[in-house]
BAKOL-949935 format. One line per 8 residues: their letters; for each residue x, y, z of N, C-alpha, C. Coordinates in Angstrom, 1 decimal, decimal comma, always signed. Example, Ala and Ser with C-alpha at 12.3 -4.5 7.8 and 13.67 -1.06 7.14 Angstrom:
AS) +13,2/-5,7/+7,8/+12,3/-4,5/+7,8/+13,2/-3,3/+7,8; +12,8/-2,2/+7,1/+13,7/-1,1/+7,1/+12,9/+0,0/+7,9
% end
This chain:
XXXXXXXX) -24,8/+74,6/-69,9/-23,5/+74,2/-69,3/-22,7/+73,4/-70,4; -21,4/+73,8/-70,4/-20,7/+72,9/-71,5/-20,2/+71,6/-70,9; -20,2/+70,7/-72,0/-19,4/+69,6/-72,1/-18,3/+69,2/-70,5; -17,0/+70,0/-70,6/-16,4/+70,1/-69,9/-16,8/+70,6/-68,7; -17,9/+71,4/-68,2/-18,1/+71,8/-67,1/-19,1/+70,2/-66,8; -19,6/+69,9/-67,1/-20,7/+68,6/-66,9/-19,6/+67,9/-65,9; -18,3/+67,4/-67,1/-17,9/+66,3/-66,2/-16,5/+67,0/-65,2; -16,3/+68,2/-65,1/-15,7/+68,6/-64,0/-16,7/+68,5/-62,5
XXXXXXXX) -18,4/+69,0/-62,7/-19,4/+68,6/-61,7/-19,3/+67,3/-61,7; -19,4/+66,2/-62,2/-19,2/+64,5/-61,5/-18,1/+64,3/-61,1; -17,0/+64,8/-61,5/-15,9/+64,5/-60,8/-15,6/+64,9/-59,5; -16,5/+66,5/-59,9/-16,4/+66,9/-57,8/-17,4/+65,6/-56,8; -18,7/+65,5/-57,4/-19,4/+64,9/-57,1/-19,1/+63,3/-56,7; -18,6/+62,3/-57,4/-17,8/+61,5/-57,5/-17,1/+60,9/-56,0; -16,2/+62,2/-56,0/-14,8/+62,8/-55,0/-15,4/+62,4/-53,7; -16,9/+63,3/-53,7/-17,4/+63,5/-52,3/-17,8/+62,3/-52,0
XXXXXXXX) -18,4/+61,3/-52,4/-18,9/+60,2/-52,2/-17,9/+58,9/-51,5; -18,5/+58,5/-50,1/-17,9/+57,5/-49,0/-16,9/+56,1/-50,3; -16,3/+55,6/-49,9/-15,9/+54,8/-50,5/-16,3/+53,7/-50,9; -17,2/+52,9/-49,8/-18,2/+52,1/-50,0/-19,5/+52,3/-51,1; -19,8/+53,6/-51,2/-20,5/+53,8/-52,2/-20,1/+53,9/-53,8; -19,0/+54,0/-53,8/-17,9/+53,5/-55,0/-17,7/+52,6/-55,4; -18,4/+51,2/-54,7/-17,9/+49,8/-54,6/-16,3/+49,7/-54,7; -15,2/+50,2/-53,4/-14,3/+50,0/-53,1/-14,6/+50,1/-51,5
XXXXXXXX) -13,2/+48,7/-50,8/-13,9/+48,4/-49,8/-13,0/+49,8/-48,6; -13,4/+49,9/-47,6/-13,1/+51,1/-46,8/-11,6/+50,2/-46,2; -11,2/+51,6/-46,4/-9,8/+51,4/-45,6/-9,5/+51,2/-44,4; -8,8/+51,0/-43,3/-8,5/+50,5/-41,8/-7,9/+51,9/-41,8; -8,8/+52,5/-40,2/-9,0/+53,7/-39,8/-9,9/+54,8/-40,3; -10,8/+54,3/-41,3/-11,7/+55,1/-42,1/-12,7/+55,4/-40,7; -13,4/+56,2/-41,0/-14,0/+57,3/-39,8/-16,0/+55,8/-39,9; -16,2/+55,1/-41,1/-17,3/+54,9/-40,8/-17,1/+53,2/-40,9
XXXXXXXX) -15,7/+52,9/-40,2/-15,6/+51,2/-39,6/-16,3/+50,8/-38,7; -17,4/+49,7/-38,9/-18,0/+49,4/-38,0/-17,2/+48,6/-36,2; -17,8/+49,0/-35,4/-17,3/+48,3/-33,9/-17,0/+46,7/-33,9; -15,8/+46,7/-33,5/-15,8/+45,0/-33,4/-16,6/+44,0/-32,7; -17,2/+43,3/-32,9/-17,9/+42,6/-31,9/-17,4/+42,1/-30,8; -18,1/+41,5/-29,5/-17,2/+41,3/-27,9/-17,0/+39,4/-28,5; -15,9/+39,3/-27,7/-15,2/+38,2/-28,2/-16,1/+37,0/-27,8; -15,7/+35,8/-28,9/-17,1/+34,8/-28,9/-17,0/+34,1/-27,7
XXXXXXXX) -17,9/+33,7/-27,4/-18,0/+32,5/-26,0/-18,0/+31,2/-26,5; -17,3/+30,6/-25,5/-16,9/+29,2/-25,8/-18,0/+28,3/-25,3; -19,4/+27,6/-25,6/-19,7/+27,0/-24,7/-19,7/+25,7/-24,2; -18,2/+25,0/-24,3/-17,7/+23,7/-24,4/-17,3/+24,0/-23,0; -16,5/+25,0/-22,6/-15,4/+25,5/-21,9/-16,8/+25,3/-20,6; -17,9/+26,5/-20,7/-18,7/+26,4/-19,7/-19,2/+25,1/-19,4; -20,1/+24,0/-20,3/-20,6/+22,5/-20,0/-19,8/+22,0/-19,0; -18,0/+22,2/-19,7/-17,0/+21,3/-19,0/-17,2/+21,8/-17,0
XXXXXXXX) -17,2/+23,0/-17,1/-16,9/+23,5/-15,6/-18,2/+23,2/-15,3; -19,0/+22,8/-15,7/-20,7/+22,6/-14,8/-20,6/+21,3/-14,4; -19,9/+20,1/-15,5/-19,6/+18,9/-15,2/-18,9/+18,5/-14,2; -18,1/+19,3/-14,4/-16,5/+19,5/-12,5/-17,2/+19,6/-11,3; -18,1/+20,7/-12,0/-18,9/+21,5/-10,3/-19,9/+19,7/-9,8; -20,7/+19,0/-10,8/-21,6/+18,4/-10,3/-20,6/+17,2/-9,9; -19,5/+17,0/-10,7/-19,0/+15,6/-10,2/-18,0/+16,0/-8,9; -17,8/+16,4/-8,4/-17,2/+17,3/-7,3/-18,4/+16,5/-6,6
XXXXXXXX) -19,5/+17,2/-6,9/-20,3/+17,3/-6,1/-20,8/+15,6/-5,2; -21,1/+15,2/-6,9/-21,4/+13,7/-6,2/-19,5/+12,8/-5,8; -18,9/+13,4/-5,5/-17,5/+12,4/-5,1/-17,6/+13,2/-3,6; -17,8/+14,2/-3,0/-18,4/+15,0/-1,9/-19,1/+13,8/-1,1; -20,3/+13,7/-1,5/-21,4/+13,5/-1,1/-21,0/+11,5/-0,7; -20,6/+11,0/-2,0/-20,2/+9,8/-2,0/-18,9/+9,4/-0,7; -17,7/+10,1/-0,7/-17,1/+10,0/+0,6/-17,9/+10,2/+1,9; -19,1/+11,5/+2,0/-19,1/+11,6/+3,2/-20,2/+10,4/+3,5
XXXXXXXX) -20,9/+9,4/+2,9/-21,3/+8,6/+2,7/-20,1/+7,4/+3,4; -19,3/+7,0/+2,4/-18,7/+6,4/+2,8/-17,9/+6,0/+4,5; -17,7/+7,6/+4,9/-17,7/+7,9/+6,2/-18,2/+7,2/+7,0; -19,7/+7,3/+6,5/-20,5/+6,9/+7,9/-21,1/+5,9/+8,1; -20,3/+4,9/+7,3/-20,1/+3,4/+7,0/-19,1/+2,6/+7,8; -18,0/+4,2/+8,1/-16,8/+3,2/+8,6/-17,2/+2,1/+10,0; -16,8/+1,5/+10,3/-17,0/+0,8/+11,6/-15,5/+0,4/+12,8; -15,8/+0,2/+13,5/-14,6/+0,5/+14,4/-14,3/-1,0/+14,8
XXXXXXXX) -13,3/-1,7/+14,6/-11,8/-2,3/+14,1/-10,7/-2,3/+15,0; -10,8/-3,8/+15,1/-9,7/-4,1/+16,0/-8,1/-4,2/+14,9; -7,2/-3,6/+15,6/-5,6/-3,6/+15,1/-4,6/-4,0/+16,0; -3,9/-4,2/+14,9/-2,7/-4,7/+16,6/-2,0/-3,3/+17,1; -1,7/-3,4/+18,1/-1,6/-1,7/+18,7/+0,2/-1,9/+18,8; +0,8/-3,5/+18,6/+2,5/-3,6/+19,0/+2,4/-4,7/+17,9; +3,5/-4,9/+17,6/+4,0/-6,4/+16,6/+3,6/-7,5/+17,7; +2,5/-8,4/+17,3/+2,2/-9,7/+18,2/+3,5/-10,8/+17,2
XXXXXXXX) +4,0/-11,4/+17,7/+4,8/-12,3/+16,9/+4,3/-13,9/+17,1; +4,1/-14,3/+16,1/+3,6/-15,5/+16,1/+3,8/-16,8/+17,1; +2,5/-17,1/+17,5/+2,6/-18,0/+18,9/+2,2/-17,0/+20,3; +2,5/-15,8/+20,3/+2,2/-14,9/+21,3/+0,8/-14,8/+21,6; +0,5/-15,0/+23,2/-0,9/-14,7/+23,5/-1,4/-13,2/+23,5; -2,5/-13,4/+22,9/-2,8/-12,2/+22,4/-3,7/-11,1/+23,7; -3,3/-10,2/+24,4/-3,9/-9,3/+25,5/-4,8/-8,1/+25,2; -5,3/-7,5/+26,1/-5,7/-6,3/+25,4/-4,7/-5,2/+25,0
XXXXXXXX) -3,7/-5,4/+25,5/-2,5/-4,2/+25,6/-1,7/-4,7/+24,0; -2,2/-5,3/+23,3/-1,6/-5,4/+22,2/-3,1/-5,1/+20,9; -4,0/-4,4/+21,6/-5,1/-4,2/+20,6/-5,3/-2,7/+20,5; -5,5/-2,4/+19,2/-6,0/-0,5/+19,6/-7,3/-0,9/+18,9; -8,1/+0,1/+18,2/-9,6/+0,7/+17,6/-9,1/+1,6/+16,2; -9,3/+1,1/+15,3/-9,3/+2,0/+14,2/-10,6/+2,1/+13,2; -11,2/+3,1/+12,6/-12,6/+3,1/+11,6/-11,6/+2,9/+10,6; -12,1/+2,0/+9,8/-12,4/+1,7/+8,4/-13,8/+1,1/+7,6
XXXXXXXX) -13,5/+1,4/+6,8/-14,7/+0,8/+5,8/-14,7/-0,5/+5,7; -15,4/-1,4/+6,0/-15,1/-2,8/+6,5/-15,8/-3,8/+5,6; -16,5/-2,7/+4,2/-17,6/-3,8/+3,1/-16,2/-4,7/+2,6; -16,5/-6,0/+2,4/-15,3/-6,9/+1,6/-14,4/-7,2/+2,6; -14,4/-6,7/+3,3/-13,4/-7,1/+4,3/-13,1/-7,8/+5,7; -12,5/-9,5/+6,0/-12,8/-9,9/+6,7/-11,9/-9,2/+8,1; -13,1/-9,0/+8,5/-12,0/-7,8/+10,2/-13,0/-8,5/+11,3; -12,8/-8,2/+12,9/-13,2/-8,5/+13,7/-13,9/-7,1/+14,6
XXXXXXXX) -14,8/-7,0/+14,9/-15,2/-5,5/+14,9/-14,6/-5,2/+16,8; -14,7/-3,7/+17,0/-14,3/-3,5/+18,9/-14,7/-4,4/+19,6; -16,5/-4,4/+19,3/-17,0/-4,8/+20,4/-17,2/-6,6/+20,5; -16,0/-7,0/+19,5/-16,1/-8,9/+19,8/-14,3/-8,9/+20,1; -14,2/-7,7/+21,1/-12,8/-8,1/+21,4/-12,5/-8,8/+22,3; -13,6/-9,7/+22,9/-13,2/-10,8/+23,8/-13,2/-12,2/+23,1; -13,3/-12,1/+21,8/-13,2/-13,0/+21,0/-11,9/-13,4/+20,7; -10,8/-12,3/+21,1/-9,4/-12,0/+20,4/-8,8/-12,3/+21,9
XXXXXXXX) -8,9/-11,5/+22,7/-8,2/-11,9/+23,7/-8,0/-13,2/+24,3; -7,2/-13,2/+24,8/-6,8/-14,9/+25,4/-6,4/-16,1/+24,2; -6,3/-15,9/+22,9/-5,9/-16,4/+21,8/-4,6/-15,9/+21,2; -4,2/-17,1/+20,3/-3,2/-16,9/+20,2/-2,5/-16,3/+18,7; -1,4/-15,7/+18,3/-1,3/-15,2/+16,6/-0,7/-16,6/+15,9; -1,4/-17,4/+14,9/-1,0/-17,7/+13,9/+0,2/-17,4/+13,3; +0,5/-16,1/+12,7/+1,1/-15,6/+12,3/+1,7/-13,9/+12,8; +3,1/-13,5/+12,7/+3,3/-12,6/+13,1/+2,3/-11,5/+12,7
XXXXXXXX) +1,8/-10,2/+13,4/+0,8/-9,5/+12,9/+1,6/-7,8/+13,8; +2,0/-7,1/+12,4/+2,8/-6,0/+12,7/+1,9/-4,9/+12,9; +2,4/-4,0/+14,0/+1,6/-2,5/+14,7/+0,7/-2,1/+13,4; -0,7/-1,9/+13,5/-1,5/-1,2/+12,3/-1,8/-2,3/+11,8; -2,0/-3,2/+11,6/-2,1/-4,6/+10,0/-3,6/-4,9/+11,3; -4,5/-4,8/+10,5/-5,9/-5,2/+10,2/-6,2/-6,7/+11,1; -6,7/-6,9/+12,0/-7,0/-8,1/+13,1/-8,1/-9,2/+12,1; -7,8/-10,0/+11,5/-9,2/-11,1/+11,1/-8,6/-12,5/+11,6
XXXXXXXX) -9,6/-13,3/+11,6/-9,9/-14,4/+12,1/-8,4/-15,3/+11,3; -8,1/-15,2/+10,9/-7,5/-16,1/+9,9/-5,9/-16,1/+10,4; -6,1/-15,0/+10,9/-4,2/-14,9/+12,1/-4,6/-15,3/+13,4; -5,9/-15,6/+14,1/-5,7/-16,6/+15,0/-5,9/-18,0/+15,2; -5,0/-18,4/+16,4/-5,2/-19,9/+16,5/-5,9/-20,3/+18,1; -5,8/-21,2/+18,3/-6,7/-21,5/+19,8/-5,8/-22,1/+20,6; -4,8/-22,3/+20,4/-3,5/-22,7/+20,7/-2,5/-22,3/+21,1; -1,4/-22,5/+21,8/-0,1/-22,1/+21,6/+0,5/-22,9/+21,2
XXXXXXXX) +1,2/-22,3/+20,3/+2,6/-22,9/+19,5/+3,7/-24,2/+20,3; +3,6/-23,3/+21,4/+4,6/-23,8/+22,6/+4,0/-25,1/+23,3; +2,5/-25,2/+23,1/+1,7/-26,2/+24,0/+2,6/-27,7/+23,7; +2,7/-28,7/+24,5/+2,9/-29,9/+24,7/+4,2/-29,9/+24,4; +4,7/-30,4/+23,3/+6,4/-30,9/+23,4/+7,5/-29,8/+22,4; +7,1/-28,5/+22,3/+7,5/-27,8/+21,9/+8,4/-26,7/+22,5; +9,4/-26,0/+21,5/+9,9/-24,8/+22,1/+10,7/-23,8/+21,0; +10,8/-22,9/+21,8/+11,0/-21,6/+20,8/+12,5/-21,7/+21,3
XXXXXXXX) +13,0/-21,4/+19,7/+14,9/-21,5/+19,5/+15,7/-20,3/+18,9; +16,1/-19,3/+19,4/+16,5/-17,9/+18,3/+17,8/-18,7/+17,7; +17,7/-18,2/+16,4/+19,0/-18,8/+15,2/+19,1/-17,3/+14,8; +20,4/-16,8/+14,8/+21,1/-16,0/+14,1/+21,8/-16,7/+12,6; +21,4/-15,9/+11,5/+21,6/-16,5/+10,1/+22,5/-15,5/+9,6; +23,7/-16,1/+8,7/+24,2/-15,0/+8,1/+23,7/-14,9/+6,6; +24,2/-14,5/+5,5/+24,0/-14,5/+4,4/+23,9/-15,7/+4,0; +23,4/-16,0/+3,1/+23,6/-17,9/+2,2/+23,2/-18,9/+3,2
XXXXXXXX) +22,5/-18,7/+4,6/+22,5/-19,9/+5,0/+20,6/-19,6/+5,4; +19,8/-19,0/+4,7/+18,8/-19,3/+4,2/+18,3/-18,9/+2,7; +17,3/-18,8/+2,1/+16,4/-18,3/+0,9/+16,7/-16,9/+0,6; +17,6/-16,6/-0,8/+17,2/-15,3/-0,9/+16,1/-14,3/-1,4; +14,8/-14,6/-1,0/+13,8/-14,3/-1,4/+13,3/-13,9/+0,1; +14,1/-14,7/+1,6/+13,8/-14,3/+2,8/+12,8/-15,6/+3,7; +13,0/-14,7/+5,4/+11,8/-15,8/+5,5/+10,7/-15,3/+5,7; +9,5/-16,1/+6,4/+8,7/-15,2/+6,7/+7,7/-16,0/+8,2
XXXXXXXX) +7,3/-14,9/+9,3/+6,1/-16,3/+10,1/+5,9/-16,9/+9,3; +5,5/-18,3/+10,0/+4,5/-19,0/+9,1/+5,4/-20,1/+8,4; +6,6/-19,3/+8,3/+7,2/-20,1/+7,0/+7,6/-22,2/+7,4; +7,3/-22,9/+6,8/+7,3/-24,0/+7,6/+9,1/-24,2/+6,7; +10,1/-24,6/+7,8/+11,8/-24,9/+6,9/+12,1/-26,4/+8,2; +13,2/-26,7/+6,8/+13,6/-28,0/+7,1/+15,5/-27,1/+8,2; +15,5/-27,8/+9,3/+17,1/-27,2/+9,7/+18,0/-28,4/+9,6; +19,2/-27,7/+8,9/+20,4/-28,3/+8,2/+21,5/-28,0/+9,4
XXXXXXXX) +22,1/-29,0/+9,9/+24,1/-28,5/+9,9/+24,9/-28,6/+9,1; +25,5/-27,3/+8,6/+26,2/-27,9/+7,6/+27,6/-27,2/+7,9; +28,5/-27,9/+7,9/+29,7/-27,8/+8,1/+30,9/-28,5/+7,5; +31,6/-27,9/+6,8/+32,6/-27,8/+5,7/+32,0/-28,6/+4,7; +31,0/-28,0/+4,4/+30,5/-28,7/+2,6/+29,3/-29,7/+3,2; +29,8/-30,2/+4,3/+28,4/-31,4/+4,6/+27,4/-31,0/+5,7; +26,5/-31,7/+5,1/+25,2/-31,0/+5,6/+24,3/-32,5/+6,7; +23,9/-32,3/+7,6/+22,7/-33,4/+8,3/+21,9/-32,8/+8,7
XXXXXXXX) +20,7/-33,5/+9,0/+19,1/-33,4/+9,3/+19,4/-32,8/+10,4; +18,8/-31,8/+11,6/+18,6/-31,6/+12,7/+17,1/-31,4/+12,9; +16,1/-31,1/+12,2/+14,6/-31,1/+12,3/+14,1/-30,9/+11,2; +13,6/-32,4/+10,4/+12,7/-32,3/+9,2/+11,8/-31,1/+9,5; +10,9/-30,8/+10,0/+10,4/-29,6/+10,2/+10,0/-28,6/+11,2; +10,4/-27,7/+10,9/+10,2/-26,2/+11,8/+9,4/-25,3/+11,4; +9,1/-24,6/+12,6/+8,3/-23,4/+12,3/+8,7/-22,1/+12,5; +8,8/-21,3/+11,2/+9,5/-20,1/+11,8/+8,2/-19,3/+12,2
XXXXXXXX) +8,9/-18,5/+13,6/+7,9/-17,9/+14,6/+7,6/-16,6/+14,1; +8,7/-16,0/+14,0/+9,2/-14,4/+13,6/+10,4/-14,7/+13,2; +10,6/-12,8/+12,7/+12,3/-12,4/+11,8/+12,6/-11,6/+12,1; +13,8/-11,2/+12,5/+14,2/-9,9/+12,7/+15,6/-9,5/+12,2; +15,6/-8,9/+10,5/+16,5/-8,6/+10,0/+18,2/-7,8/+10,6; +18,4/-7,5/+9,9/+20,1/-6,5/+10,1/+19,5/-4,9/+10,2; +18,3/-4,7/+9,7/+18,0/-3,5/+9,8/+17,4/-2,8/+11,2; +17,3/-4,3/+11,8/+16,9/-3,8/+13,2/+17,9/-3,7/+14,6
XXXXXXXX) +19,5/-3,9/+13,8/+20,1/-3,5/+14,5/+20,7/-4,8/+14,8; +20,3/-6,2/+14,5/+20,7/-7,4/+15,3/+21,9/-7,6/+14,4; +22,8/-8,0/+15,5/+24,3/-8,7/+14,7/+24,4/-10,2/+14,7; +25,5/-10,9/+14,5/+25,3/-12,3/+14,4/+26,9/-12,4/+15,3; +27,2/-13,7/+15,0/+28,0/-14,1/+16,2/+29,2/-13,3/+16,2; +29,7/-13,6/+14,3/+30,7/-13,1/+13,9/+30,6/-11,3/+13,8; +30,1/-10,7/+14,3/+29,9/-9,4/+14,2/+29,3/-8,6/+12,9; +29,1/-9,3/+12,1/+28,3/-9,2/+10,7/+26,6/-9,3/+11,2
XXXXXXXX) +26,3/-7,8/+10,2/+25,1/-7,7/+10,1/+23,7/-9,2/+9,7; +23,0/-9,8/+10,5/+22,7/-11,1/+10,3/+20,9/-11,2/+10,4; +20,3/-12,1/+10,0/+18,9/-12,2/+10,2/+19,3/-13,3/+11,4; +17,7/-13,1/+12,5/+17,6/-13,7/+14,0/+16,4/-14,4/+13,5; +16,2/-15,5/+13,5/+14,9/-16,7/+13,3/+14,4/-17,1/+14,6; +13,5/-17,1/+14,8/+12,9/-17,6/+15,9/+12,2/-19,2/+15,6; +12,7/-20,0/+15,7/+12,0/-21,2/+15,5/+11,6/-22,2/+16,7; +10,4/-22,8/+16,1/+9,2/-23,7/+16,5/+9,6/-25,1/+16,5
XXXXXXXX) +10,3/-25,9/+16,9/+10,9/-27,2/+17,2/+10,3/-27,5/+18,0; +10,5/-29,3/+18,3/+10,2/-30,3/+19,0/+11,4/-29,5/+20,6; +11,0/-30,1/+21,7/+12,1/-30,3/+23,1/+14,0/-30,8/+22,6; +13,4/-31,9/+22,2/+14,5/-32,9/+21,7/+15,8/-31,8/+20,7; +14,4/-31,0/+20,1/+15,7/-30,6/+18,8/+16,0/-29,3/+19,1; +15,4/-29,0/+20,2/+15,7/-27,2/+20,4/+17,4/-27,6/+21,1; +17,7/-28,6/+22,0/+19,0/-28,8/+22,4/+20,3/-28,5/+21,2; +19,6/-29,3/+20,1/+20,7/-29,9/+19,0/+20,6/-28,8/+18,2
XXXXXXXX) +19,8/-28,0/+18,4/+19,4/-26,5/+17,5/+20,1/-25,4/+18,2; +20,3/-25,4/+19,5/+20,4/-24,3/+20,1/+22,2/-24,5/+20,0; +22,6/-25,4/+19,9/+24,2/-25,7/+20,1/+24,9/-25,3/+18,6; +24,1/-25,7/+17,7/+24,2/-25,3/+16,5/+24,5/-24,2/+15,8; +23,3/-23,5/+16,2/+23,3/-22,1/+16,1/+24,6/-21,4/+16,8; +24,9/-21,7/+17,8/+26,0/-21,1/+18,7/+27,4/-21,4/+17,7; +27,4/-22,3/+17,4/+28,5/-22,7/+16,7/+28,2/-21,8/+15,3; +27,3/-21,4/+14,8/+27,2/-20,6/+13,2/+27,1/-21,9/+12,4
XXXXXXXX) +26,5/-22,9/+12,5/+26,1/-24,1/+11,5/+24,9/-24,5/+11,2; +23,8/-23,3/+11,6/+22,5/-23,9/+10,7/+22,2/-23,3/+9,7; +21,4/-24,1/+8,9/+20,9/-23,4/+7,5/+19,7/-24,2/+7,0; +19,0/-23,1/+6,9/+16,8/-23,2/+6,9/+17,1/-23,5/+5,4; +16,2/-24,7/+5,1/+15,8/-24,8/+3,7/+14,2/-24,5/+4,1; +14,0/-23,9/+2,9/+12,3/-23,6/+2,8/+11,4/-24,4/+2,1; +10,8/-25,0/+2,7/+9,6/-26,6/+2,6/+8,3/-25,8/+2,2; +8,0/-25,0/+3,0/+6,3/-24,3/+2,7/+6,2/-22,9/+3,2
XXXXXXXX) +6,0/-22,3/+2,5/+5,5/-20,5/+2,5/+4,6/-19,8/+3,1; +4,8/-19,4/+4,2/+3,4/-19,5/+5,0/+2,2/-19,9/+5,3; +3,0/-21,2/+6,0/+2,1/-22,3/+5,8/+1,3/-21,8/+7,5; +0,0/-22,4/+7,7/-0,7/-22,1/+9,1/+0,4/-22,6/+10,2; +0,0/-22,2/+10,8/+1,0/-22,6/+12,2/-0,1/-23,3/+13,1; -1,2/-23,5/+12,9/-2,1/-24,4/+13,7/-1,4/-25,6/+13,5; -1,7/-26,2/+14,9/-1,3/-27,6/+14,5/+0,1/-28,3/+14,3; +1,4/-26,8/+14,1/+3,0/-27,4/+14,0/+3,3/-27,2/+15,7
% end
């Protein structure tokens, strides 16, 4: 075989041979590309969802726990307002969880009845020892005085039960004592619809005076001349 026939045979030969066996790399769409592999798995993704499932699990288990802990709780079933004798018709029963918390349970609700509220205690708000008194407000030389207030003639910060205020007449710039101290009983804003003398939206005070000063308080008020300075912040009402 000559010369030229030799290397026209390798060149056929050559030809025939895959690409890869050429050491050149195979082209995209070549007939011998291997299959792609199936897409990787994440196993961070899985841990995370096993951690969801188990803490799921224990927050499950921990409420229904908590559940059956609750205990059944006296509430006030209407707004008792401060100094009011307390009946059963102003009590309901609610469960709550009662760890930490000073409450009075259903079954000491003859503990509650026949006493009296310290402090105003509104529909739903939690019954403890600490809003009753053994008393009435009203007992011995006392009496309850509604004051209609307009703007500026108490605290703008408000009042509140409890609140212990000094009452002022003040009238054109001057002011006199009418009772170093009072007790406000309850409040009942403009949002509840109350007006004041002048037809202006007004706050209604219920105060806790002496006999003596409910007269000089109640004439006052009629006139639109008192004004509550605030002495102490919900201070106990035992004892005023």
């Amino acid at each position: 075989m000559s010369t030229q026939e030799r290397i026209d045979v390798r060149s056929r030969e050559s030809g025939n041979k895959p690409d890869a066996a050429r050491g050149r790399p195979s082209t995209p769409g070549s007939g011998d590309r291997l299959p792609r592999p199936p897409g990787t798995r994440r196993p961070g993704l899985a841990v995370l969802a096993v951690l969801l499932i188990v803490l799921g699990a224990a927050v499950a288990g921990l409420l229904a726990l908590r559940l059956d802990d609750r205990a059944d709780v006296l509430v006030a079933r209407t707004t008792i307002v401060a100094g009011q004798q307390i009946t059963a018709d102003n009590l309901a029963v609610a469960k709550v969880a009662s760890d930490g918390v000073a409450v009075i349970t259903a079954d000491q609700a003859d503990q509650v009845i026949g006493r009296f509220a310290g402090t105003e205690i509104p529909p739903g708000r939690l019954i403890d020892p600490g809003m009753l008194v053994t008393s009435s407000m009203l007992d011995g030389n006392k009496a309850a005085v509604g004051v209609p207030l307009s703007i500026g003639r108490f605290p703008a910060g408000g009042l509140e039960a409890g609140d212990v205020v000094q009452v002022v007449r003040a009238v054109e710039g001057e002011g006199s004592e009418i009772a170093a101290k009072a007790t406000v009983s309850s409040v009942k804003g403009s949002e509840d619809g109350v007006f004041g003398s002048g037809g202006d939206n007004s706050t209604v005070v219920t105060l806790i005076v002496t006999r003596n000063e409910a007269v000089q308080v109640a004439a006052a008020a009629a006139a639109d001349q008192i004004s509550l300075v605030l002495l102490e912040r919900g201070a106990s009402t035992k004892g005023n």
